[in-house]
C-alpha positions as CSV (number, residue, x, y, z in Angstrom):
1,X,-12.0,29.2,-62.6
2,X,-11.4,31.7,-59.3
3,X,-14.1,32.5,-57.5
4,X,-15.0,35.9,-56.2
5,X,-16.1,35.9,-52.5
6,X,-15.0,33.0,-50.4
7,X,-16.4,34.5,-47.3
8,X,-19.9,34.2,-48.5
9,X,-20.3,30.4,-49.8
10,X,-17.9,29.5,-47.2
11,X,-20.5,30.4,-45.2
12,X,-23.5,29.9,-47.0
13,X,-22.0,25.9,-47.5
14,X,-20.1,25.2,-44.2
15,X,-21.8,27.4,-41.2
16,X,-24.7,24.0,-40.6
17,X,-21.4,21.2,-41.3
18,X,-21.3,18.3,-38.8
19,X,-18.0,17.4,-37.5
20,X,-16.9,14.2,-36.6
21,X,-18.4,14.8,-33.2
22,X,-21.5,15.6,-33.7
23,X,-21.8,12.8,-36.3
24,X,-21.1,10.5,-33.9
25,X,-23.3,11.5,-31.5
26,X,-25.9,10.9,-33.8
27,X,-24.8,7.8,-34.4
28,X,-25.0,6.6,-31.1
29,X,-28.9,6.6,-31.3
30,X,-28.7,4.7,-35.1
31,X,-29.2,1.5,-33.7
32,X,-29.1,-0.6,-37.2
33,X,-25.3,-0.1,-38.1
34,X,-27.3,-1.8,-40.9
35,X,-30.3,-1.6,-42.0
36,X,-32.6,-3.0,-44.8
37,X,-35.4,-3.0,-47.1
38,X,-38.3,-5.0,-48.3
39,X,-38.3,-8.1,-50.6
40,X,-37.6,-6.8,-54.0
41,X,-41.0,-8.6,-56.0
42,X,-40.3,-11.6,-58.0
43,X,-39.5,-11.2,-61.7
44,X,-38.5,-7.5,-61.6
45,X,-36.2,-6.7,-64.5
46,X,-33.5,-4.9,-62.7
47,X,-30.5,-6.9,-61.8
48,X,-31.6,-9.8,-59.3
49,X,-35.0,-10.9,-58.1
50,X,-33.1,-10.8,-54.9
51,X,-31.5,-7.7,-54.6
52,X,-32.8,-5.1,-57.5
53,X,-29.4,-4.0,-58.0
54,X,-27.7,-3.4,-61.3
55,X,-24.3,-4.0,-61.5
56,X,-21.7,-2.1,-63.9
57,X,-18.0,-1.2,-64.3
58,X,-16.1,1.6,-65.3
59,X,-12.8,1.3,-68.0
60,X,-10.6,1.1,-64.9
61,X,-12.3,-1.2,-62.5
62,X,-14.6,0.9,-60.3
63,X,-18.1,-0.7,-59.5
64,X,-20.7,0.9,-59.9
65,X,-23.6,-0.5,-57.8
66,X,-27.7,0.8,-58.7
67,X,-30.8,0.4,-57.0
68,X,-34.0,1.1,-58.5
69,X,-36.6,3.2,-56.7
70,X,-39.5,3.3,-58.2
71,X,-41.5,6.4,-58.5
72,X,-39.0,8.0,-56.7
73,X,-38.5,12.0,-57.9
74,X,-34.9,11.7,-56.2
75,X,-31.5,10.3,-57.0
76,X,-28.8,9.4,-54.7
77,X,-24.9,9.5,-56.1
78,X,-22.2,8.2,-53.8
79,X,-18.9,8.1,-54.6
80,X,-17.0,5.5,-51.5
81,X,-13.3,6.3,-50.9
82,X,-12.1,3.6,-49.6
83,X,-9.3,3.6,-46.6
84,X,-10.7,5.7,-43.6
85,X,-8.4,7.2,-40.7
86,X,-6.4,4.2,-40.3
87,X,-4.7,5.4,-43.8
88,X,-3.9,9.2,-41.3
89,X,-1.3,9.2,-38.6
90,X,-3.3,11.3,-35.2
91,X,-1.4,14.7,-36.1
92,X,-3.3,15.0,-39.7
93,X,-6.5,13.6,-37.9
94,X,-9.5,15.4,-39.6
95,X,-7.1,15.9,-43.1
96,X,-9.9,13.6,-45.2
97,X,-12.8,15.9,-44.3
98,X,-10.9,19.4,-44.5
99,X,-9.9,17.7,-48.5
100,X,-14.1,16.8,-48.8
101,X,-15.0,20.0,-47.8
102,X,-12.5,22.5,-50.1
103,X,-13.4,20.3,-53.1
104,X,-16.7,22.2,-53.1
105,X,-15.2,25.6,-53.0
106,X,-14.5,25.9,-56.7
107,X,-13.1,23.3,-59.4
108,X,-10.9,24.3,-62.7
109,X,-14.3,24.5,-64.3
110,X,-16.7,25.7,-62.0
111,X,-16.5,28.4,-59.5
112,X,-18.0,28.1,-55.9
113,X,-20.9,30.5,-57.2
114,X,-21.9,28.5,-60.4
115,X,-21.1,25.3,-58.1
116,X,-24.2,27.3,-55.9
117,X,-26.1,28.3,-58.8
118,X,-26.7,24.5,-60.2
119,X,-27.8,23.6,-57.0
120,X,-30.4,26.0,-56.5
121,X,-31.2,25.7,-60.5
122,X,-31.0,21.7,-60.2
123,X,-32.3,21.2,-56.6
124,X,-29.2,19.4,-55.7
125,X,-27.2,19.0,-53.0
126,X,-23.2,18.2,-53.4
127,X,-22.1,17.0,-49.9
128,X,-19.8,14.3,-48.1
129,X,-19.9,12.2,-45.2
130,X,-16.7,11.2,-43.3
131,X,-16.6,8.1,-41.5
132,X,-13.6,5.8,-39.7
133,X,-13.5,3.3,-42.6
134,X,-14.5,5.1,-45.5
135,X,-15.6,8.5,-46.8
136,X,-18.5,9.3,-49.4
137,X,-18.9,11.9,-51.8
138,X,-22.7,12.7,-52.4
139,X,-24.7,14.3,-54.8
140,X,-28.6,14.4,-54.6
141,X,-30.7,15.6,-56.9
142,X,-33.9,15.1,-59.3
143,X,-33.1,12.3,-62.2
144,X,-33.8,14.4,-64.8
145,X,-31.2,17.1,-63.9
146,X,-28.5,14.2,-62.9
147,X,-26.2,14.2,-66.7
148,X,-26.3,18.2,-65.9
149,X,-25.2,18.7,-62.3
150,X,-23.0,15.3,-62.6
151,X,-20.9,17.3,-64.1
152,X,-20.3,19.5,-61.8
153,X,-19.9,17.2,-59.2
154,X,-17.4,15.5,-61.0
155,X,-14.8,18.4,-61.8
156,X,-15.0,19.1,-57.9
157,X,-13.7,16.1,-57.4
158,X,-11.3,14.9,-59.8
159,X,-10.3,18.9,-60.7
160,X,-10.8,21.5,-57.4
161,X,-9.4,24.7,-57.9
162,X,-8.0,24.4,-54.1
163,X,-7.2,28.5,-54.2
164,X,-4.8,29.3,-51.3
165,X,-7.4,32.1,-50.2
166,X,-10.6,30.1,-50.0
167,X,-8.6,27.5,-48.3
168,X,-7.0,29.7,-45.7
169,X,-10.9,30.7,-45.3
170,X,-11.9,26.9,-45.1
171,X,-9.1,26.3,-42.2
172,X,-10.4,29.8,-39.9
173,X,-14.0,28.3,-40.5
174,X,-12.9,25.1,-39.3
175,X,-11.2,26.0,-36.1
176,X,-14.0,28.6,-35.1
177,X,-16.1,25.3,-35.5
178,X,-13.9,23.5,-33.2
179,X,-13.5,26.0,-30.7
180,X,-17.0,26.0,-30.2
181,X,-17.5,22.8,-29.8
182,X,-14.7,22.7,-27.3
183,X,-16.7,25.1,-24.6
184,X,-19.7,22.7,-24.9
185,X,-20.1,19.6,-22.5
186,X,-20.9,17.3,-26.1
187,X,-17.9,18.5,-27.5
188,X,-16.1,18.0,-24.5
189,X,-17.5,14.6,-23.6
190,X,-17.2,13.3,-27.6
191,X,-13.6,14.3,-27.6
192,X,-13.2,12.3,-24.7
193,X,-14.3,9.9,-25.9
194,X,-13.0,9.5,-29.0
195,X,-9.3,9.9,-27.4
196,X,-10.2,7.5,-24.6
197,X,-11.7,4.7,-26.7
198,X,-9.7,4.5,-29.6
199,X,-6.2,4.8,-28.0
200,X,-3.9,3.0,-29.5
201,X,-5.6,1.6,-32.4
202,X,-6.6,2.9,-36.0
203,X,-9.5,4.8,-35.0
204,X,-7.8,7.0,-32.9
205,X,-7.4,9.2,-35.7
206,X,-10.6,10.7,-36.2
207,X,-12.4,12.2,-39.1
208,X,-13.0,15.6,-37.8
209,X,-10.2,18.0,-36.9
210,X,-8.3,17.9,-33.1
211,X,-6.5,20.3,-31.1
212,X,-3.2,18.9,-32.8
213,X,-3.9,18.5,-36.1
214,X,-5.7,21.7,-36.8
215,X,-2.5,23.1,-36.8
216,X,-0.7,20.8,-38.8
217,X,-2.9,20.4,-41.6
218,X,-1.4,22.2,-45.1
219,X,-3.1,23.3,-48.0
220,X,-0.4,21.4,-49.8
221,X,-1.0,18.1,-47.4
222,X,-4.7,18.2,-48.5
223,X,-3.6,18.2,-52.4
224,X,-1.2,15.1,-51.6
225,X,-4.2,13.7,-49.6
226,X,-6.3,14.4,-52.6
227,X,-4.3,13.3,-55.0
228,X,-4.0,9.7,-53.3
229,X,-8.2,9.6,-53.3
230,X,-7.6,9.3,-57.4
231,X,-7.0,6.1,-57.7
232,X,-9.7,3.5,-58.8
233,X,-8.8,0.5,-57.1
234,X,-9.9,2.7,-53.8
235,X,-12.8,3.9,-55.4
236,X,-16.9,2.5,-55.5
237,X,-20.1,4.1,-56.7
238,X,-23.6,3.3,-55.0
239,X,-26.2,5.5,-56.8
240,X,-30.4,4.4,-56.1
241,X,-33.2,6.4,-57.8
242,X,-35.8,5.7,-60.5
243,X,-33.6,3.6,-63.1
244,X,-34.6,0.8,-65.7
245,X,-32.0,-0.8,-67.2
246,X,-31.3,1.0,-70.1
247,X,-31.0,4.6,-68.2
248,X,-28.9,3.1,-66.1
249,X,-26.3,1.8,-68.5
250,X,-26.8,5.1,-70.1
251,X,-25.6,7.0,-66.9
252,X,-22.8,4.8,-66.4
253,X,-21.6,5.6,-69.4
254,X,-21.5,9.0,-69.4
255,X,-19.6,8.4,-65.5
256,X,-17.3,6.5,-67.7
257,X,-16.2,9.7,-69.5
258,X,-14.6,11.4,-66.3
259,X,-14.0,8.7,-62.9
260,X,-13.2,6.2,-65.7
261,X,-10.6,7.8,-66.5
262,X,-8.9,7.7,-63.4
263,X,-6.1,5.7,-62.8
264,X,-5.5,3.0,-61.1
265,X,-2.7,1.5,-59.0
266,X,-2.2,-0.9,-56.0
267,X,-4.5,-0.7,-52.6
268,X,-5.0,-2.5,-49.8
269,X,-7.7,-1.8,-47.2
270,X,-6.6,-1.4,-44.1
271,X,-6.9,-4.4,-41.9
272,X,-9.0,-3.2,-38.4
273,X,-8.1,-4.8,-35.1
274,X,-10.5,-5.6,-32.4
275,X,-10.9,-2.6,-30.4
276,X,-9.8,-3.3,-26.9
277,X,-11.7,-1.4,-24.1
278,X,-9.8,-0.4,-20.8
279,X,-12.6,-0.4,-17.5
280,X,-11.1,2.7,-15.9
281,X,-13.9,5.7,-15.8
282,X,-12.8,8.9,-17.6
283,X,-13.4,12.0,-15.6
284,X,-13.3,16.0,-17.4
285,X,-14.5,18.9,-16.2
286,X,-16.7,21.6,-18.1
287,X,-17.3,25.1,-17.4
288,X,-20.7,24.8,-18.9
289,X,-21.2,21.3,-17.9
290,X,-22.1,23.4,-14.1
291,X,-24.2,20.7,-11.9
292,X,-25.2,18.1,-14.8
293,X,-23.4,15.2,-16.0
294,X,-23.5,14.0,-19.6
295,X,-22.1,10.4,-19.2
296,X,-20.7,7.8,-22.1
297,X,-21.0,4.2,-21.0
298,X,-19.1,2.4,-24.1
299,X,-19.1,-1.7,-24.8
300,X,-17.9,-4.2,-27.3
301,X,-20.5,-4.9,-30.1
302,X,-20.8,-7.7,-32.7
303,X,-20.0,-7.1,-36.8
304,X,-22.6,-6.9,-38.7
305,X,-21.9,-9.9,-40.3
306,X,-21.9,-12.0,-36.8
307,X,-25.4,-13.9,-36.3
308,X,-25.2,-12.2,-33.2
309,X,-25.9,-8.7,-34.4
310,X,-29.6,-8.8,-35.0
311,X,-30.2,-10.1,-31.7
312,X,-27.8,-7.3,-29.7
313,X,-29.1,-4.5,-32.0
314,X,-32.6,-5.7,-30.3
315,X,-31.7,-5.6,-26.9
316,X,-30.0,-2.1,-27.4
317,X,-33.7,-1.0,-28.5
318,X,-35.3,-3.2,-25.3
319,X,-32.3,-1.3,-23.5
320,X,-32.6,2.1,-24.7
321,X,-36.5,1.3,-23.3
322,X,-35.5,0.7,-20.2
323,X,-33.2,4.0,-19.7
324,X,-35.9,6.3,-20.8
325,X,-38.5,5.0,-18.6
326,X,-36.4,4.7,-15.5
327,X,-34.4,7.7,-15.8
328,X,-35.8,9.6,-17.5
329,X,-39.2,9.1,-17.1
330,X,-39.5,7.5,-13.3
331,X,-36.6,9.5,-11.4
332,X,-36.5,12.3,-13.4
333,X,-32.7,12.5,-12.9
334,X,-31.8,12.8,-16.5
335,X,-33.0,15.2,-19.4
336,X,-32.6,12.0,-21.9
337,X,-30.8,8.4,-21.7
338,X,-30.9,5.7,-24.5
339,X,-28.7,3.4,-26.6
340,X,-26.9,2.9,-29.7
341,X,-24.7,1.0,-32.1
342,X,-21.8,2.9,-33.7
343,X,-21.0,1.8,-37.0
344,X,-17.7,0.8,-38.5
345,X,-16.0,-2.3,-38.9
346,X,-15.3,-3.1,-35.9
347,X,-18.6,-1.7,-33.5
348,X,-19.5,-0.3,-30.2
349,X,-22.5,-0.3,-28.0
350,X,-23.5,2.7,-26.3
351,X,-25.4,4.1,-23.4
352,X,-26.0,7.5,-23.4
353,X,-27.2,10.1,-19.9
354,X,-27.6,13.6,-21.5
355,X,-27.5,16.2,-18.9
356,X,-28.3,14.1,-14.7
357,X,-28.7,15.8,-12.3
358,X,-27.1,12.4,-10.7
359,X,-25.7,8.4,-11.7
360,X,-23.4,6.7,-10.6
361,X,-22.4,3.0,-10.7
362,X,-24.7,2.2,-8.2
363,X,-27.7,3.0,-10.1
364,X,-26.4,2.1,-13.5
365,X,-26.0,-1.5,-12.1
366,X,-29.5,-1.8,-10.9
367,X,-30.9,-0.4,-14.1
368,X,-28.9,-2.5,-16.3
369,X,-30.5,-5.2,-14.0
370,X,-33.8,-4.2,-15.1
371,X,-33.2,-6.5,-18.4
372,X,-36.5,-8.7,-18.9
373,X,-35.5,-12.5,-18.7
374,X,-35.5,-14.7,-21.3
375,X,-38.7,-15.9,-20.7
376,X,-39.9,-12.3,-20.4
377,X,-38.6,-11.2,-23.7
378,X,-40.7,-14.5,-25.3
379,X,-44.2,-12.7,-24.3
380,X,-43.4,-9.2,-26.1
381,X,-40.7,-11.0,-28.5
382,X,-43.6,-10.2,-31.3
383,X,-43.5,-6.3,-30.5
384,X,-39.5,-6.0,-30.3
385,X,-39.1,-7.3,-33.5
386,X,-41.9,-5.2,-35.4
387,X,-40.1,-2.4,-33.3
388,X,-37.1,-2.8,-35.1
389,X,-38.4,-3.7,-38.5
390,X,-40.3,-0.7,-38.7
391,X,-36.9,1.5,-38.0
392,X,-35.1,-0.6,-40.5
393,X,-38.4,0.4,-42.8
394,X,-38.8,3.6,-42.0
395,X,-35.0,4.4,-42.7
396,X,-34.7,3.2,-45.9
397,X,-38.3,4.7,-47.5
398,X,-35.7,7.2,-49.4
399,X,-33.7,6.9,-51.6
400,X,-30.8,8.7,-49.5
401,X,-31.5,5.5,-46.8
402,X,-31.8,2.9,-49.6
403,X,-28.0,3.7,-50.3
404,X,-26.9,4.4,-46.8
405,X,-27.9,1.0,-46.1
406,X,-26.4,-0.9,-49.1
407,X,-22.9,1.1,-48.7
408,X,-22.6,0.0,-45.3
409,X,-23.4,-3.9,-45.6
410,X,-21.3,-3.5,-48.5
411,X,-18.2,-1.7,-46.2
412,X,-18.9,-3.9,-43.5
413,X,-20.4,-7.5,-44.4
414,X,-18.3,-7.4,-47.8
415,X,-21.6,-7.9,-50.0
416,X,-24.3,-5.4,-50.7
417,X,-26.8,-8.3,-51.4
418,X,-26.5,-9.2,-47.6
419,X,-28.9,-6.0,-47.0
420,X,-31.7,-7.8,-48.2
421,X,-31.6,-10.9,-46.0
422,X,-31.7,-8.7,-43.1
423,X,-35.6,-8.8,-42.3
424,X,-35.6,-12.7,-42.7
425,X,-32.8,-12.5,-39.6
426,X,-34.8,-10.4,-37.9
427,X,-37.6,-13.2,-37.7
428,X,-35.6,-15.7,-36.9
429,X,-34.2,-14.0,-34.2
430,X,-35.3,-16.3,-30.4
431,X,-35.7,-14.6,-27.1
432,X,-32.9,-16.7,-26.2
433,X,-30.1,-15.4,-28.3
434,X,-31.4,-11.7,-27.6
435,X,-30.8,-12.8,-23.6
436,X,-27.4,-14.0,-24.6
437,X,-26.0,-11.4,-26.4
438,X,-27.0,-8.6,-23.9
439,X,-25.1,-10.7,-21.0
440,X,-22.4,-11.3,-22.7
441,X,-21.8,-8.0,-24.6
442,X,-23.1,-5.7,-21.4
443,X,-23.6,-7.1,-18.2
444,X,-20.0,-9.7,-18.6
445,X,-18.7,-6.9,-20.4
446,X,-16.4,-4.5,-19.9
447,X,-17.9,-1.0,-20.4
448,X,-15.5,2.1,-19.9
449,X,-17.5,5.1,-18.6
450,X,-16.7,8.8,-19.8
451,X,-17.8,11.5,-17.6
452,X,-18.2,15.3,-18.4
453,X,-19.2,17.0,-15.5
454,X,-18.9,20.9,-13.9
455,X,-15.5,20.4,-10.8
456,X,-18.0,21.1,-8.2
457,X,-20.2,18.1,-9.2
458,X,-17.9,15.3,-9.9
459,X,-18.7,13.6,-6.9
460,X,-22.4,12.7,-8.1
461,X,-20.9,11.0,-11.1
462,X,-18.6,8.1,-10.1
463,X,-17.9,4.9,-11.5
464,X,-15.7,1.8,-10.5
465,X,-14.4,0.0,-13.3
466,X,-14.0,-3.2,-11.7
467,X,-17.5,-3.0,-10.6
468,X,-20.2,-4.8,-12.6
């Protein structure tokens, strides 16, 4: 069905998107790559005491994973495309998230006005979130309207209309979006990064658009691209809301009547590397950086999986303390400074200075010395680990965060169960392992330093590499 006025929803569905960039730079302050809930109670009907999950299949294989939320007025859909960027060479980097984006500008059923319409009828919201590993497909809405606007969010993905018009649109809106990123000192700095961190390994191709590949990127590329997404042994569903058993199966049955039908042929996940970081700072200069600095310090990070992870995430929030009262707070020399964890399969920790007026290695040295000792960390061990429980709490009190959390333990630890053994970790966590993983992951370390700063102010932003 052709729509009439792609300049409007275009707008109306695209003008608030968050590139790659801008995603990641929220990230960086998510310290849980992955997070977790509380103990399911004992004799519940749905799937496992353990884990409330129920567990289905489609005809051709795909899994669909649901967690009950009780009460809950909301449901969650997410459909996971397996593969990521290391399935895109650099030059098409961003081609997954241009394909995400025009499926929601019309399908063969549905033009990008009805597509509107049921979401403001329905109170739902068909988005997508790109990521390194994996992509998702969302749809949120109230369970009673779900059968109705399912349906909608189905024939956008497995039938978009892909008009030559809206897409053309779609591309111009895109590359306004990345110019203007380009004359900030985030987009600037994120770019940098990316380029800087990644080199030479399957990351480097990013999920959000680059100079390059904005230029290379073909309506008819994104329909190949598209077409390789529609196949079932790359696809997994992870749906929460306020399911029983029966209302479940009866969902998955109607699912069964479109992504069932999909086909299915061979698929391998890509294998992920170890990410290998290189000590030498990165320098760029900003116009509109002027006199501040807006500094990326980035370091190796456990899986999620690794027994290690609990106790690093907790000294990145001891960390992230730290930062914010000394720079922030005591010398005044930074508008804000923290940590964070970026998610994927293979992780990094990151320090963040948004917008110094001054730091250099010097000072980062002394502040990272700043670390309470192991003995130390043993008085206040109580606090930090009701600190992080209460994030981990407070991020999955919807059901939007209850599947967040099991799609990424499910990406990342290879088990969706493992979610909910997370808050036993976290007490068994000792002062002693938190000590050990921030010396070995920062201060042994290597931790290459990205640097966005105005040409006149370099100078108050330098960092050795072979300096700890």
């Amino acid at each position: 069905m052709k729509k009439q006025d792609g300049g409007q929803n275009l707008q109306r569905k695209f003008s608030s998107a968050v590139l790659f960039f801008f995603i990641a730079l929220v990230s960086f302050f998510l310290l849980p790559a992955c997070t977790t809930v509380p103990q399911p109670e004992k004799g519940d009907e749905a799937g496992t005491d353990l884990s409330k999950l129920f567990r289905f299949e489609l005809s051709n294989g795909i899994p669909v994973i649901i967690q009950r939320a009780p009460a809950d007025r909301l449901c969650s859909v997410n459909l996971v495309i397996e593969g990521g960027t290391a399935l895109v060479p650099d030059y098409l980097s961003g081609i997954e998230t241009v394909t995400l984006r025009a499926l929601l500008l019309g399908s063969e059923q549905y033009s990008a006005e009805s597509i509107q319409q049921k979401e403001n009828d329905d109170y739902a919201v068909l988005s997508y979130i790109p990521a390194h590993d994996y992509s998702v497909y969302t749809l949120s809405c109230s369970l009673p309207e779900l059968e109705d606007i399912f349906a909608v969010y189905a024939d956008c993905f497995i039938h978009p209309l892909f008009d030559k018009n809206d897409f053309d649109g779609l591309m111009t809106l895109i590359a306004q979006e990345f110019q203007k990123t380009q004359k900030t000192p985030d987009g600037v700095l994120l770019t940098a990064a990316q380029e800087s961190v990644y080199k030479n390994h399957p990351y480097s191709s990013a999920p959000s658009v680059t100079a390059v590949s904005l230029n290379r990127i073909t309506l008819n590329q994104v329909k190949k691209h598209h077409a390789r997404m529609l196949n079932a042994a790359r696809l997994k569903f992870v749906i929460a809301g306020d399911f029983d058993k029966k209302t479940a199966a009866g969902f998955v049955s109607k699912m069964d009547e479109t992504f069932g039908k999909l086909p299915r042929s061979d698929f391998e996940i890509p294998e992920i590397p170890e990410i290998v970081l290189n000590a030498s700072p990165v320098y760029v200069t900003s116009e509109t950086a002027g006199e501040k600095g807006y500094i990326l310090g980035c370091f190796a990070a456990p899986a999620a999986g690794d027994p290690a992870y609990v106790p690093y995430a907790i000294s990145m929030q001891i960390l992230d303390t730290i930062l914010f009262k000394k720079i922030v707070g005591q010398d005044k020399t930074a508008d804000s400074a923290g940590t964070g964890i970026i998610p994927g399969k293979k992780m990094l920790g990151v320090i963040s200075i948004y917008k110094a007026s001054r730091c250099d290695q010097r000072e980062m040295s002394s502040v990272l010395s700043l670390f309470p000792s192991e003995k130390q960390i043993e008085t206040d061990l109580g606090m930090y680990k009701k600190m992080y429980l209460d994030i981990l709490f407070s991020r999955t009190a919807t059901v939007h965060g209850k599947t967040e959390q099991l799609i990424r333990f499910l990406e990342y630890t290879g088990n969706a169960d493992n979610s909910f053994l997370r808050q036993d970790q976290v007490f068994q966590v000792t002062a002693a392992q938190i000590a050990a993983a921030y010396k070995k992951y920062v201060l042994d370390g290597t931790i290459r330093w990205i640097i966005v700063s105005g040409a006149d102010s370099a100078g108050s932003f330098t960092f050795a590499g072979d300096d700890k």
